[in-house]
C-alpha positions as a Markdown table, in Angstrom:
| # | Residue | x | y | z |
|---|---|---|---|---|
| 1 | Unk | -14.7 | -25.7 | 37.0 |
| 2 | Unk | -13.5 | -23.7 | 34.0 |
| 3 | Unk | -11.5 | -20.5 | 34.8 |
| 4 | Unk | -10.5 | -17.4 | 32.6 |
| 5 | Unk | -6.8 | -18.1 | 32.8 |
| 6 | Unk | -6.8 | -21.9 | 32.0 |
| 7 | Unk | -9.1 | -21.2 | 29.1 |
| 8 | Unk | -6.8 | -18.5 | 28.1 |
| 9 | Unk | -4.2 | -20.5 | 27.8 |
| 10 | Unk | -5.6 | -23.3 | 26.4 |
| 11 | Unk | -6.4 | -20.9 | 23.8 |
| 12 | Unk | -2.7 | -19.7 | 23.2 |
| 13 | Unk | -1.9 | -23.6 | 23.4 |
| 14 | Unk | -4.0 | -24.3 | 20.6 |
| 15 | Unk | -2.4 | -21.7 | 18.3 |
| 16 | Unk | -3.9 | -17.9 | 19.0 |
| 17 | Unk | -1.4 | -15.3 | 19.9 |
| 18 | Unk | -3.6 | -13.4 | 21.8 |
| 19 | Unk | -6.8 | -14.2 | 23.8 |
| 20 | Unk | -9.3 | -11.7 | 26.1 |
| 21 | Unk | -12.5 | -12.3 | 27.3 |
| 22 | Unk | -15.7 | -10.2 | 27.4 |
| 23 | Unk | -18.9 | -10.2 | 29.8 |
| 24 | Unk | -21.8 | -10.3 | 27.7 |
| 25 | Unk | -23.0 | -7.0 | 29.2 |
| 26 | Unk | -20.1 | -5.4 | 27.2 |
| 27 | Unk | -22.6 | -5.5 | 23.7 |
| 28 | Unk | -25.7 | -3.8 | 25.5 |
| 29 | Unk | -26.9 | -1.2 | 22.6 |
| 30 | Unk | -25.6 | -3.2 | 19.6 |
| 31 | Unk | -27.9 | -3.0 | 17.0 |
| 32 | Unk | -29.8 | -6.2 | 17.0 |
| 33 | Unk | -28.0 | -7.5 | 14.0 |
| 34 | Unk | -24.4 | -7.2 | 15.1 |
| 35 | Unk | -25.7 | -8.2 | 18.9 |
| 36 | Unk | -24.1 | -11.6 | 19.5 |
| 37 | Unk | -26.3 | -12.3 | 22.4 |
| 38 | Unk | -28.8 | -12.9 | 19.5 |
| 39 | Unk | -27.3 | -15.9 | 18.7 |
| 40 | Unk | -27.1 | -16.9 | 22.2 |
| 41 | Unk | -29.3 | -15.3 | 24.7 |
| 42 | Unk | -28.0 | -17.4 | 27.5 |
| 43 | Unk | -24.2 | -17.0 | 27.1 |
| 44 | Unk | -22.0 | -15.1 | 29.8 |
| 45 | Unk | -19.1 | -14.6 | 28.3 |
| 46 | Unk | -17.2 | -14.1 | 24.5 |
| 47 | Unk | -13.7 | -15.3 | 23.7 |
| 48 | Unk | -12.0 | -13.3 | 21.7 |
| 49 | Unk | -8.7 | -14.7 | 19.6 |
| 50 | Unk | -6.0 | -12.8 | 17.3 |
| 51 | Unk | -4.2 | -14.9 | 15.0 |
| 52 | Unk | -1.0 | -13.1 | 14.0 |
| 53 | Unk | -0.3 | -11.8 | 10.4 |
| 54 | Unk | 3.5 | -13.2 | 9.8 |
| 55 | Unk | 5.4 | -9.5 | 9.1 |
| 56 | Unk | 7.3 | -11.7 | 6.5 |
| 57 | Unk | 4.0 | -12.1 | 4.4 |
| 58 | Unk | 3.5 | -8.5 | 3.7 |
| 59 | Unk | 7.9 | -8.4 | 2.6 |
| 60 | Unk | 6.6 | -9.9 | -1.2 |
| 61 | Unk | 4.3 | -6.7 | -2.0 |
| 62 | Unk | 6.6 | -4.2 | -0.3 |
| 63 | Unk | 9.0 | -5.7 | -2.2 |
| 64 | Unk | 6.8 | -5.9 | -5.4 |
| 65 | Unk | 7.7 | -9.4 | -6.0 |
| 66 | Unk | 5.7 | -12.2 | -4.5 |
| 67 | Unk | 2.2 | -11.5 | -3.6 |
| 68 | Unk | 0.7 | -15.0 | -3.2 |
| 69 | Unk | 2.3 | -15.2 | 0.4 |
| 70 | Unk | 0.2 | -12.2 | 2.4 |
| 71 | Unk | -3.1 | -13.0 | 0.4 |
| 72 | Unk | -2.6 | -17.1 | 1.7 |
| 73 | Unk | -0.8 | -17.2 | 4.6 |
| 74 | Unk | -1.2 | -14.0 | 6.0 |
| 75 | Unk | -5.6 | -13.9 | 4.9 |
| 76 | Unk | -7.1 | -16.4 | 3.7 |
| 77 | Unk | -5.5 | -19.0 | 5.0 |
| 78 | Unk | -5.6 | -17.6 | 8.9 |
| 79 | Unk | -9.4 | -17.2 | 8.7 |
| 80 | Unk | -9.7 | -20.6 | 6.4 |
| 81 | Unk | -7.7 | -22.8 | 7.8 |
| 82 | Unk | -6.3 | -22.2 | 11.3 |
| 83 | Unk | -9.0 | -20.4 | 12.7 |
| 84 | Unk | -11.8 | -23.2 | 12.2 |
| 85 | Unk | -9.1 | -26.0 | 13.9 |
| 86 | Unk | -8.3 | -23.5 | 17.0 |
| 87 | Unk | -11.9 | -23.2 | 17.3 |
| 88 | Unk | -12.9 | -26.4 | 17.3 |
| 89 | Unk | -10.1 | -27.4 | 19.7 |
| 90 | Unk | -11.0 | -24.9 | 21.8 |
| 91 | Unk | -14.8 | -25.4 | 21.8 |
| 92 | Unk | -14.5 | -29.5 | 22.2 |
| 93 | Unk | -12.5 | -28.3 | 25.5 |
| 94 | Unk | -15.4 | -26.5 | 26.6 |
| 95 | Unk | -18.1 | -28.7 | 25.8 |
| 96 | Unk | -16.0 | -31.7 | 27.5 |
| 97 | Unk | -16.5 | -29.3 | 30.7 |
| 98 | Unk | -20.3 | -29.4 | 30.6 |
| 99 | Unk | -20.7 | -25.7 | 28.9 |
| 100 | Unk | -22.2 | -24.9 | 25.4 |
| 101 | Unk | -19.5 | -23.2 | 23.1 |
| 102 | Unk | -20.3 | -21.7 | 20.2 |
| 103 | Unk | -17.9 | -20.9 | 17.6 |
| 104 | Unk | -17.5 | -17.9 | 15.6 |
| 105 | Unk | -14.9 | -17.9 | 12.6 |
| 106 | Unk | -14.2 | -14.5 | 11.1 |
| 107 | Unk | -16.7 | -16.1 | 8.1 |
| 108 | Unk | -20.1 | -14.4 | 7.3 |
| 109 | Unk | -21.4 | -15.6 | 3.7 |
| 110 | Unk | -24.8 | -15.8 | 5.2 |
| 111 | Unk | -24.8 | -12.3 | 6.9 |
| 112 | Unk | -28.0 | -11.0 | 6.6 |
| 113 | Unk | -26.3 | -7.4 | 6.8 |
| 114 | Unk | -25.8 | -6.3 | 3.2 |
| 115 | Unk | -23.0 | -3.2 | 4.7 |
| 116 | Unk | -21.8 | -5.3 | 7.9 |
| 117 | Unk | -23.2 | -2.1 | 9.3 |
| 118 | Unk | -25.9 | -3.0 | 11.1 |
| 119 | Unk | -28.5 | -2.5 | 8.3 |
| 120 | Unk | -30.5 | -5.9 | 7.7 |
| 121 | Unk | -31.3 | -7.0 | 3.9 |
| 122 | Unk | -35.2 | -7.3 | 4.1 |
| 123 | Unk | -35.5 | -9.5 | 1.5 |
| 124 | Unk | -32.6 | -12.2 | 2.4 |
| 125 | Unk | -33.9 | -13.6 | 5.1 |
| 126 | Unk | -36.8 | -12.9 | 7.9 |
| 127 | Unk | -36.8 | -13.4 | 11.9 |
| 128 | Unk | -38.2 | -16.6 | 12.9 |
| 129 | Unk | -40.0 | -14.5 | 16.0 |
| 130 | Unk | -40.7 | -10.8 | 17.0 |
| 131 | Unk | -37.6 | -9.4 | 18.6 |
| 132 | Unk | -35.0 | -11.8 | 17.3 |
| 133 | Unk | -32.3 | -11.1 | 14.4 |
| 134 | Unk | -32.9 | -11.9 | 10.9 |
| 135 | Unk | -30.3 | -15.0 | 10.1 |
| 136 | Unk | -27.3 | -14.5 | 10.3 |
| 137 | Unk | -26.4 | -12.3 | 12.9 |
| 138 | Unk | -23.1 | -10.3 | 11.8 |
| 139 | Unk | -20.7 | -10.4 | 14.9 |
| 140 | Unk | -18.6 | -7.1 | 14.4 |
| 141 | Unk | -14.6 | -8.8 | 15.4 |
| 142 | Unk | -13.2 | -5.4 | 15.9 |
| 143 | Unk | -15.2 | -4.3 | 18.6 |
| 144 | Unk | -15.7 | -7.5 | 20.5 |
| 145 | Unk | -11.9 | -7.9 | 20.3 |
| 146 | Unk | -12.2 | -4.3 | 22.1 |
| 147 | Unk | -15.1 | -5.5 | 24.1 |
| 148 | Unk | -12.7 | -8.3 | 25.2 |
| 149 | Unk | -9.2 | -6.0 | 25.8 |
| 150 | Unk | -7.8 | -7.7 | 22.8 |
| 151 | Unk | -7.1 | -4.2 | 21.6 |
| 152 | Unk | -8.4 | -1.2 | 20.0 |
| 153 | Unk | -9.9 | 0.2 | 17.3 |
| 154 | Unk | -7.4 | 2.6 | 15.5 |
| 155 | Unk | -8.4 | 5.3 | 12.9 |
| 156 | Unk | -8.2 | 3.3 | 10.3 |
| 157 | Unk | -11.2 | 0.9 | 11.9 |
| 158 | Unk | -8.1 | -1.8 | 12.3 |
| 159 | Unk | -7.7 | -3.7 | 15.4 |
| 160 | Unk | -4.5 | -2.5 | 17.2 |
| 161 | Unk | -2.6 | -4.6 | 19.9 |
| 162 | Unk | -0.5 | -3.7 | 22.2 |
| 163 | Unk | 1.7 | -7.0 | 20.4 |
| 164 | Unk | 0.9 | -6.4 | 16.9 |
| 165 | Unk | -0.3 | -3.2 | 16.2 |
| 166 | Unk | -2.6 | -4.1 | 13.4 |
| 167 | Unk | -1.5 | -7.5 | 12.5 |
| 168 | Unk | -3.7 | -10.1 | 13.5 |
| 169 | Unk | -6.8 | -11.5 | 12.3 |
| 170 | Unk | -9.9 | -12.2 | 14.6 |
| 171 | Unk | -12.3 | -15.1 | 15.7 |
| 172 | Unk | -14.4 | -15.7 | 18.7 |
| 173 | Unk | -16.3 | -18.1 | 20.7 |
| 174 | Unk | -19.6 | -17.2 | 22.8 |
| 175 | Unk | -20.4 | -19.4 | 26.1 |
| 176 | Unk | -22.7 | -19.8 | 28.9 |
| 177 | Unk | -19.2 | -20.1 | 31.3 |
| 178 | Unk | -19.0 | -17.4 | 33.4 |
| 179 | Unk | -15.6 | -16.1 | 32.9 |
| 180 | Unk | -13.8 | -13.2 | 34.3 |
| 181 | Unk | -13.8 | -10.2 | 32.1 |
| 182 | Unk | -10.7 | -8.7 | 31.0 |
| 183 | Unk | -10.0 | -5.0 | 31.0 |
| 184 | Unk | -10.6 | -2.7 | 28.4 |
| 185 | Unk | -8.4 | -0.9 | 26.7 |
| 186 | Unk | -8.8 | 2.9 | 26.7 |
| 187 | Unk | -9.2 | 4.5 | 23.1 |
| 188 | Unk | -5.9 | 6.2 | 22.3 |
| 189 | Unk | -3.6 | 3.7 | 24.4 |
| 190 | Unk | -1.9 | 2.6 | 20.9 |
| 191 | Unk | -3.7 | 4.5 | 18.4 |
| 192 | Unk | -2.3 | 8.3 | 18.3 |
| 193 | Unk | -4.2 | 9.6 | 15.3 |
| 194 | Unk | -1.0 | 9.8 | 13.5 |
| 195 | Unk | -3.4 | 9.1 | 9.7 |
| 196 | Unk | -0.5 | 7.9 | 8.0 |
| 197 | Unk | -3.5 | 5.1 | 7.0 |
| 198 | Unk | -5.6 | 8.0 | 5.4 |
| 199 | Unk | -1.8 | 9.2 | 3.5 |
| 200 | Unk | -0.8 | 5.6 | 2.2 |
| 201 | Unk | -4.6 | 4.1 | 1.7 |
| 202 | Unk | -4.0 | 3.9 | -2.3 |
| 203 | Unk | -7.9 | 4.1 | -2.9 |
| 204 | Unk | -8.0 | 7.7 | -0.4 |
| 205 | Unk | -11.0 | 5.0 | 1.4 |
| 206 | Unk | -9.9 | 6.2 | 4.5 |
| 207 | Unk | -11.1 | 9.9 | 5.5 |
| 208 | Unk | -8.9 | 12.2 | 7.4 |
| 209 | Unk | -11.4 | 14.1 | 8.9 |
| 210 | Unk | -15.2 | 12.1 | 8.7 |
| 211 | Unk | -15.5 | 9.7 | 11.3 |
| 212 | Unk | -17.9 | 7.0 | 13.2 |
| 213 | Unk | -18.5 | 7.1 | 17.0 |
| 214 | Unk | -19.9 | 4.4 | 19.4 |
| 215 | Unk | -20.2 | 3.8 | 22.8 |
| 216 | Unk | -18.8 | 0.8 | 23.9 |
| 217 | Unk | -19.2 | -0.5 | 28.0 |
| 218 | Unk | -18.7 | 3.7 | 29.3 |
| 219 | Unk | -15.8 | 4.5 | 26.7 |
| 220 | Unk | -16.0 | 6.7 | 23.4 |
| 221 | Unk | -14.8 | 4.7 | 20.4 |
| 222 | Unk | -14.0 | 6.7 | 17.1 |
| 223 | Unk | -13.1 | 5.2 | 13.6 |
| 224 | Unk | -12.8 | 6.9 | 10.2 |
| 225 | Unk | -15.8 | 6.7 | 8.5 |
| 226 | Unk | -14.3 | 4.3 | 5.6 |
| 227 | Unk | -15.6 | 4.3 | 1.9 |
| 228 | Unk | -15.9 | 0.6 | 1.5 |
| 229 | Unk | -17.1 | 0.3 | -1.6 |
| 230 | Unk | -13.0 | 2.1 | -2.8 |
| 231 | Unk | -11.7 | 0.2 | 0.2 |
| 232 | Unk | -12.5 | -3.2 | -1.7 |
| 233 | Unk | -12.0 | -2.5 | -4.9 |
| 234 | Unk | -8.2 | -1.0 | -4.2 |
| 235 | Unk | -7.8 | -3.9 | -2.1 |
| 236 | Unk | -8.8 | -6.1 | -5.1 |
| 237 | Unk | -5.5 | -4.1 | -7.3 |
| 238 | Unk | -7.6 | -0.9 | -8.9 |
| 239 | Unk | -4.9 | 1.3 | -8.3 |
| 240 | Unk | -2.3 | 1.4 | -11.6 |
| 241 | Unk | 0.6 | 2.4 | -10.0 |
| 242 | Unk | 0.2 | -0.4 | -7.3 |
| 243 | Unk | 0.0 | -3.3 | -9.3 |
| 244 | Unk | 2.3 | -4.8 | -11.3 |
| 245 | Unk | -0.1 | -7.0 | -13.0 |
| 246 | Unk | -2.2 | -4.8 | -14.9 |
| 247 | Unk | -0.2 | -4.8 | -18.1 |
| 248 | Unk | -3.0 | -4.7 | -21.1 |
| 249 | Unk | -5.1 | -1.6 | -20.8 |
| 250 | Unk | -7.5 | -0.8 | -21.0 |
| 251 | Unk | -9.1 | -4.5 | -20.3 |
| 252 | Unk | -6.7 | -4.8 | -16.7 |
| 253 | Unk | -8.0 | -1.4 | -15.2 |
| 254 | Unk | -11.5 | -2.2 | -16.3 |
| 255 | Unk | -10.9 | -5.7 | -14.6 |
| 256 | Unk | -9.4 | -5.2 | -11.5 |
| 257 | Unk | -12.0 | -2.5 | -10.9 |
| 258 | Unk | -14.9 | -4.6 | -11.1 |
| 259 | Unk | -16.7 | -4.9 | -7.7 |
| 260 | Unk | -15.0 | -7.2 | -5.4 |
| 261 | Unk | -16.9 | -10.5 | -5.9 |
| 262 | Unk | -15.7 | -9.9 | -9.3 |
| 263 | Unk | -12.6 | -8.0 | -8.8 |
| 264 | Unk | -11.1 | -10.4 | -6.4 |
| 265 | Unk | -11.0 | -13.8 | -9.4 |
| 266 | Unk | -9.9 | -11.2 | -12.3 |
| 267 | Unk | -6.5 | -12.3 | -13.8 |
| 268 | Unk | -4.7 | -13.8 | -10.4 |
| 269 | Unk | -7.3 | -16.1 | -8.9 |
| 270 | Unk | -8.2 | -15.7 | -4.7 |
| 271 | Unk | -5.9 | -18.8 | -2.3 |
| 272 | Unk | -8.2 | -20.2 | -0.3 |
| 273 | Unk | -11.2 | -19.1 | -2.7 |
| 274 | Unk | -10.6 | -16.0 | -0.7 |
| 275 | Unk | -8.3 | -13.0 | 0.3 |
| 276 | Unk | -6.7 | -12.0 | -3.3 |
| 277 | Unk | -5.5 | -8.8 | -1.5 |
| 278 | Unk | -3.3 | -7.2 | -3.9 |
| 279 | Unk | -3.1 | -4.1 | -2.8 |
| 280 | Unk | -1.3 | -5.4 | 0.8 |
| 281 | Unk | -3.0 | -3.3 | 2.7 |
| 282 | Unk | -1.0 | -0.4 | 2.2 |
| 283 | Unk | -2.2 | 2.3 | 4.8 |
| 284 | Unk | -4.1 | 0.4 | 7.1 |
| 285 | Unk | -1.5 | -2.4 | 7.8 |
| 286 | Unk | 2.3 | -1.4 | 6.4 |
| 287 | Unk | 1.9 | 2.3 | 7.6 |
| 288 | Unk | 0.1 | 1.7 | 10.8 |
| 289 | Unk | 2.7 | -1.2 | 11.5 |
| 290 | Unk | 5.6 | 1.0 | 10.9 |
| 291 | Unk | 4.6 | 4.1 | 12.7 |
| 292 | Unk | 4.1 | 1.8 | 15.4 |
| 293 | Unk | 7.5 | 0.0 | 15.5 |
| 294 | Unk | 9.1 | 3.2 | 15.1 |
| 295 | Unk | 7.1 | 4.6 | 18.2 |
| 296 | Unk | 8.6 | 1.2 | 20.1 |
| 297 | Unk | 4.6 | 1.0 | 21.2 |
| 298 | Unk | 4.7 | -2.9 | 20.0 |
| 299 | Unk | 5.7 | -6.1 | 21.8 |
| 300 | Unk | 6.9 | -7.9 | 19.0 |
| 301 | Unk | 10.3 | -6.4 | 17.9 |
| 302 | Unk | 12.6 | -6.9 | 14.8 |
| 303 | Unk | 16.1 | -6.6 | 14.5 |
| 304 | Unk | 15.4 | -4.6 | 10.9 |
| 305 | Unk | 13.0 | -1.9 | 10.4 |
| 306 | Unk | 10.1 | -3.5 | 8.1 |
| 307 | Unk | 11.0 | -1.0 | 5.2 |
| 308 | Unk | 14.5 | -1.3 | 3.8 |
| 309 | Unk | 14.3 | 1.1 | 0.5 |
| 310 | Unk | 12.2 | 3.8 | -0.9 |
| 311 | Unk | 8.5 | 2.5 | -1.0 |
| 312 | Unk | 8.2 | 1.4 | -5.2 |
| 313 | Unk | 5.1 | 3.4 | -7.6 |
| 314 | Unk | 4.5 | 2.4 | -11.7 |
């Protein structure tokens, strides 16, 4: 008979760092394209898994000087490479036990949400009956892994632990095991609004001021309302004074401003086919990670404070 805190820590054994669970319940009043129950009407329970970001990935673009390390092994790489292997470990375990497990990598090419908003592409794909999801169903990570106690949802829409702050990257696992539910965590328990994400964002994607509100299982949730179409092209290295490798202009700024499909392969190629995050997430992550470690609010401590010298600009 499986049990939340043997499959919790079979689920650290296999390589997550941290691991909640979440009754199914939890998602009543998704919108039917981010509802994970559409992809399984009969499960009980989602497993929710952070894989950490390594702080010493992001040290190459604070430094300015070796970027391939947070777009591979701290992106693409996690969701690639060591998510799909956990997952399968994981999901063979509870399969051997006589429960369906179905995996969920932090992966949707096929999504038939054109925003990962909720809003369904009408000509991508169709439901296959009234009342079901058009495929594929876009699971939202960030608020299952709140739905689960994972963590919560800071301003900058980030997934904040109490171990990481915003460092860790999320997959899941939806079964028909009835597993005990872990606690949620109340908005504001990490989070404090501080907006140094808003200050730091080098695309200004992150409003100070406009935000998104859900309820989620009885609590408020609030999120800036982010601009992703300058979230993922500043990600991609739009910003001129944030990357070093836009040297001929004006063909580089033109370049890396394409939209991200584009953006993403222009100069310095994606690792992993994926993740060529140039920018190094300079609000959302480095400034959320250090207000946090300053605030003593995380688990995982350092002997150094993450930034060592004035913060470089071209």
């Amino acid at each position: 008979m499986l049990n939340a805190a043997d499959v919790k820590q079979f689920c650290l054994n296999a390589g997550a760092d941290v691991v909640g669970i979440a009754s199914m319940d939890r998602f009543e009043g998704a919108p039917l394209q981010s509802d994970p129950r559409q992809i399984f009407p009969d499960a009980k329970s989602m497993i929710v898994m952070g894989f950490r970001i390594p702080r010493g990935s992001l040290r190459g673009i604070e430094e300015g000087t070796f970027y391939v390390s947070y777009c591979s092994m701290g992106y693409a790489a996690i969701n690639h490479v060591l998510q799909p292997m956990v997952l399968w470990q994981i999901t063979r375990m509870i399969e051997d036990e006589g429960y369906e497990a179905v995996p969920i990598p932090n992966n949707f090419p096929w999504t038939n949400n054109a925003g990962a908003d909720g809003e369904p592409r009408l000509t991508f794909s169709k439901p296959v009956a009234e009342g079901r999801a058009a495929p594929d169903v876009f699971v939202h990570m960030r608020i299952a892994a709140m739905a689960a106690g994972v963590g919560e949802i800071g301003w900058s829409k980030m997934l904040l632990t109490k171990r990481f702050g915003p460092r860790q990257r999320l997959a899941a696992i939806i079964t028909d095991a009835e597993l005990e539910p872990d606690p949620i965590i109340e908005p504001g328990t990490i989070c404090d609004k501080c907006k140094l994400c808003c200050r730091d964002c080098t695309g200004n994607a992150i409003p100070v001021d406009k935000t998104v509100k859900i309820n989620l299982a009885g609590y408020e949730v609030e999120w800036a309302d982010i601009d992703y179409d300058l979230c993922s092209r500043y990600f991609c290295g739009m910003s001129p004074e944030h990357n070093p490798f836009m040297t001929n202009f004006p063909e580089d700024q033109e370049g890396f401003a394409q939209e991200v499909s584009k953006g993403q392969r222009y100069k310095v190629g994606p690792t992993y086919d994926y993740g060529r995050a140039l920018e190094g997430a300079r609000g959302c992550i480095r400034a959320c990670m250090m207000h946090l470690e300053e605030q003593g609010k995380l688990e995982n401590k350092f002997e150094h404070p993450f930034r060592r010298r004035p913060a470089w600009k071209l």
